[in-house]
C-alpha positions in Angstrom: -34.6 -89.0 -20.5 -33.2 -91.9 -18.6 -29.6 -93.4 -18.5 -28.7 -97.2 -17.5 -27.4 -96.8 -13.9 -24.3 -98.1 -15.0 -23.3 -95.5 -17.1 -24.2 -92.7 -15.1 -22.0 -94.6 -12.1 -19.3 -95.1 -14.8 -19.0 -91.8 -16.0 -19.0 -89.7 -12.7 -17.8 -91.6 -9.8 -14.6 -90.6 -8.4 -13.4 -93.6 -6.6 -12.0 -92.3 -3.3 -11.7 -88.4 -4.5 -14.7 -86.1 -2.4 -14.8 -83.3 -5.0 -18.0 -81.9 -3.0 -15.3 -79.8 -0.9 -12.3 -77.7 -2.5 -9.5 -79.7 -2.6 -6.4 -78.0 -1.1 -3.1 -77.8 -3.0 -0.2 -79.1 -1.4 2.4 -81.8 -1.9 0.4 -84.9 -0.3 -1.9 -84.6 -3.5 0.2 -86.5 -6.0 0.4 -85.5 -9.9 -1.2 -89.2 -10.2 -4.6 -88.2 -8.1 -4.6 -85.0 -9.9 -4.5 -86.7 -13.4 -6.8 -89.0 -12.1 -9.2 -86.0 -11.0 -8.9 -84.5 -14.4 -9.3 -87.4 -16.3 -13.2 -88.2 -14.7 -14.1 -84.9 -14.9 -13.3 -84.4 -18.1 -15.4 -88.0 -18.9 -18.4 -86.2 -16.7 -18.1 -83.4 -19.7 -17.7 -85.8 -22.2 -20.8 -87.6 -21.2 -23.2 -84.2 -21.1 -21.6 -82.9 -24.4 -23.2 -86.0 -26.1 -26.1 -86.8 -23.9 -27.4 -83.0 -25.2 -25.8 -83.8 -28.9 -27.7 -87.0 -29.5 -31.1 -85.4 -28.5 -30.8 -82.5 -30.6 -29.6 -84.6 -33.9 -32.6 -87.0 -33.1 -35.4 -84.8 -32.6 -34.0 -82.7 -35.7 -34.1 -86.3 -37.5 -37.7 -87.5 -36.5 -38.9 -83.9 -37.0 -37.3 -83.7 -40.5 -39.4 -87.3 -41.4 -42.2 -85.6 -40.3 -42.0 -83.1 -42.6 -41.8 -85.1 -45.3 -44.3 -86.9 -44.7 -42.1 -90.2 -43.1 -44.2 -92.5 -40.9 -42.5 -93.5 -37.9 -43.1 -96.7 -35.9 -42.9 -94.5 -32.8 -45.7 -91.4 -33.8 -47.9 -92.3 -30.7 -44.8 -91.1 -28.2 -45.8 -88.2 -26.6 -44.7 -85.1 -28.3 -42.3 -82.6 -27.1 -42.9 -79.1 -28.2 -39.2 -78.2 -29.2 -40.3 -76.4 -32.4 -42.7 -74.2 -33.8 -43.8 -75.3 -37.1 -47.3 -74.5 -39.6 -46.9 -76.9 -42.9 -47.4 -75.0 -45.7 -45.8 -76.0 -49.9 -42.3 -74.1 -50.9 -39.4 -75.1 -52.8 -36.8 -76.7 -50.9 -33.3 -76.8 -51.4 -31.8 -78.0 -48.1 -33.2 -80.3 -45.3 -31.6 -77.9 -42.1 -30.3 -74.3 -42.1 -27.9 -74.0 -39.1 -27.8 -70.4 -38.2 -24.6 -69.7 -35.7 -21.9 -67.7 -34.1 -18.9 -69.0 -35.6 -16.4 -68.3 -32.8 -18.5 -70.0 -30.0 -19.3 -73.3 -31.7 -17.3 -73.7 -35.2 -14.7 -76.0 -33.7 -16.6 -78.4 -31.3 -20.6 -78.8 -31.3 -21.5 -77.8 -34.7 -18.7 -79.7 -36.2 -20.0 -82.8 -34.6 -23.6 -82.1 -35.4 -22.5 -81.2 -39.6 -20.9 -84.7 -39.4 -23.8 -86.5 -37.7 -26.1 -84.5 -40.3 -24.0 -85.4 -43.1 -23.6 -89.3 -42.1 -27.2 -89.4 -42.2 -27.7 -87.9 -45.3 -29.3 -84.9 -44.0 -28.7 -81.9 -46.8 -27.5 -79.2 -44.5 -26.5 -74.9 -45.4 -23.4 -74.2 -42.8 -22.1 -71.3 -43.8 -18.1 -72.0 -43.3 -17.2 -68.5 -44.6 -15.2 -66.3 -41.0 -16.4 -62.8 -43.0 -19.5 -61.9 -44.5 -20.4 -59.6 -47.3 -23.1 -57.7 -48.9 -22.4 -60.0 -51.7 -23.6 -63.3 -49.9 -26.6 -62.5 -48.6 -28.9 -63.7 -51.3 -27.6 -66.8 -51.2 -27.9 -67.0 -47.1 -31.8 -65.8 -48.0 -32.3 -68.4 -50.7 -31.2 -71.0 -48.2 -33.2 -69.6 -45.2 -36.4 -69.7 -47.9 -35.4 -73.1 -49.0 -34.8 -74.9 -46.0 -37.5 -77.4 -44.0 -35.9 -76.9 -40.8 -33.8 -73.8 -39.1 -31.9 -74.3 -36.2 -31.0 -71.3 -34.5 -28.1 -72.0 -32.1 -27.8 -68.9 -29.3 -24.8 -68.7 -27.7 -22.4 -66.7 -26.1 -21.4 -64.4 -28.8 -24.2 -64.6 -31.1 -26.2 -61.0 -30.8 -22.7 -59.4 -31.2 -23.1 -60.6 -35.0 -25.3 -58.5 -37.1 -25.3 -61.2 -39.6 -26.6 -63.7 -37.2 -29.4 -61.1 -36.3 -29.9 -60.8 -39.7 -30.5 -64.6 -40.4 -32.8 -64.5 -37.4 -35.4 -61.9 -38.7 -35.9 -63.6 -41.8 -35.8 -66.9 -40.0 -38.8 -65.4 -38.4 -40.2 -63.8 -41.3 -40.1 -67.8 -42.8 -41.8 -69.0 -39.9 -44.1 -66.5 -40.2 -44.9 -66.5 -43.8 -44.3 -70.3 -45.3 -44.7 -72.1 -42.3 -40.8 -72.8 -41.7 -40.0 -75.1 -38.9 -38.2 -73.5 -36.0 -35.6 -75.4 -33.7 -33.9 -72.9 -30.8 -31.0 -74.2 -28.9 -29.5 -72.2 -26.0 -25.8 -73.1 -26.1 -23.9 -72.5 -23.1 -26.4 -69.1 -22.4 -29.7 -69.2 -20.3 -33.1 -68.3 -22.5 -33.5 -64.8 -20.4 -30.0 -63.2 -21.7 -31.4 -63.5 -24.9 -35.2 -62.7 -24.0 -34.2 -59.6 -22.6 -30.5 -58.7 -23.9 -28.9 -59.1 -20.4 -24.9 -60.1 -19.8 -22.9 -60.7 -22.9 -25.7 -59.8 -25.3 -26.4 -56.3 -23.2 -22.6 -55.4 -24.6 -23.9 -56.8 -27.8 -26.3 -54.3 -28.5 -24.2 -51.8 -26.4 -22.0 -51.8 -29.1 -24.8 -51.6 -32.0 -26.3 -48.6 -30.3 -23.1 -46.8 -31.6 -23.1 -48.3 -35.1 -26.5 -48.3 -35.8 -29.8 -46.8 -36.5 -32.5 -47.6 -33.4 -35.2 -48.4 -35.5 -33.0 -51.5 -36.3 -31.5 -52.2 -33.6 -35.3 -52.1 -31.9 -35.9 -54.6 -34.7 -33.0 -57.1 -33.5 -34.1 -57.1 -30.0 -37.8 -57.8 -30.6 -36.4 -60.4 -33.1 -34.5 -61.9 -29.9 -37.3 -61.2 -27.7 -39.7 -63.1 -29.9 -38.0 -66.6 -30.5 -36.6 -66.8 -26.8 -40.4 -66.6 -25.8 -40.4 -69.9 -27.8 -40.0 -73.6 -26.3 -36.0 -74.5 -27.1 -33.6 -76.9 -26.2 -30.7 -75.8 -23.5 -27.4 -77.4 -22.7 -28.0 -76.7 -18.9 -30.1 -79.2 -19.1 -27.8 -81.8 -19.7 -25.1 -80.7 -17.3 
């Protein structure tokens, strides 16, 4: 994807500051230059937080009018094979179910996405509850079942959530069975951690080995082993 030049020059030149060499702290750095430092990178952040925000809500939004059968002036682009998707009939209830870690993304990218969903008129499940029960699950299944789209969003902290596992397999199970469309996005974690349960999510399932039985906990990892084999969308790309 291709920026205008100016914008890319805009939002990460630093004027006269070399940041390709550690900057050494000592009094002839003023508080002004450090401000100033500060201030672009955080505009470099700012610029990759939204570059990968905007391509996730639009492919979400041209996939979505696919699925419902929405021509689109643009169907000859080539395709990009982001999702995994078999159309088959079944009720729906909601256009996108967002299945999360609520620690890692509550406050900041999903709350952005939600609103950009919700500005668009794009009927979205977000589960906003911070504790699960028993009780909810049917109505986190009948939203899985009833949703076009699923987007699972793997980050940091997600395997360490049984209930995110738990939304995954039948996530899968959907796919598998109705055809559900299938949206993965690595946030902030690379595709092999969760292909093969290395770094945060090997303590993740270091801790289910002591909680659980290991036919299930064999389940979850083939669960995570399975999607990760599948085409996704990672924020490494974007910066």
């Amino acid at each position: 994807m291709g920026y205008p030049a100016h914008l890319i020059h805009d939002s990460v030149s630093l004027s006269n500051i070399h940041i390709d060499q550690p900057i050494p702290y000592h009094k002839e750095i003023s508080n002004d230059t450090l401000c100033l430092l500060i201030r672009k990178l955080n505009m470099v952040y700012f610029f990759f937080f939204w570059s990968f925000l905007l391509v996730l809500f639009s492919f979400v939004t041209r996939l979505l009018l696919k699925r419902k059968g929405v021509a689109l002036v643009s169907d000859n682009a080539p395709q990009t094979n982001w999702y995994d998707a078999v159309d088959t009939q079944q009720e729906e209830k909601y256009d996108v179910f967002v299945s999360f870690r609520g620690e890692d993304i509550r406050d900041g990218f999903l709350s952005h996405l939600a609103v950009a969903f919700h500005q668009k008129n794009i009927y979205t499940f977000v589960d906003e509850r911070l504790q699960g029960g028993e009780e909810i699950w049917p109505s986190l299944v009948g939203a899985i079942e009833g949703s076009l789209i699923s987007v699972i969003i793997f980050s940091e902290n997600y395997a360490s959530s049984t209930w995110c596992l738990k939304e995954l397999i039948k996530i899968l199970e959907c796919r598998d069975k109705y055809g559900h469309t299938l949206i993965l996005v690595f946030y902030g974690i690379d595709p092999t951690d969760v292909r093969h349960q290395t770094r945060s999510y090997e303590s993740a399932f270091a801790e289910h080995r002591k909680k659980f039985d290991p036919t299930m906990v064999q389940i979850w990892r083939d669960a995570l082993n399975k999607s990760a084999n599948l085409s996704g969308i990672k924020s490494s790309d974007f910066g």
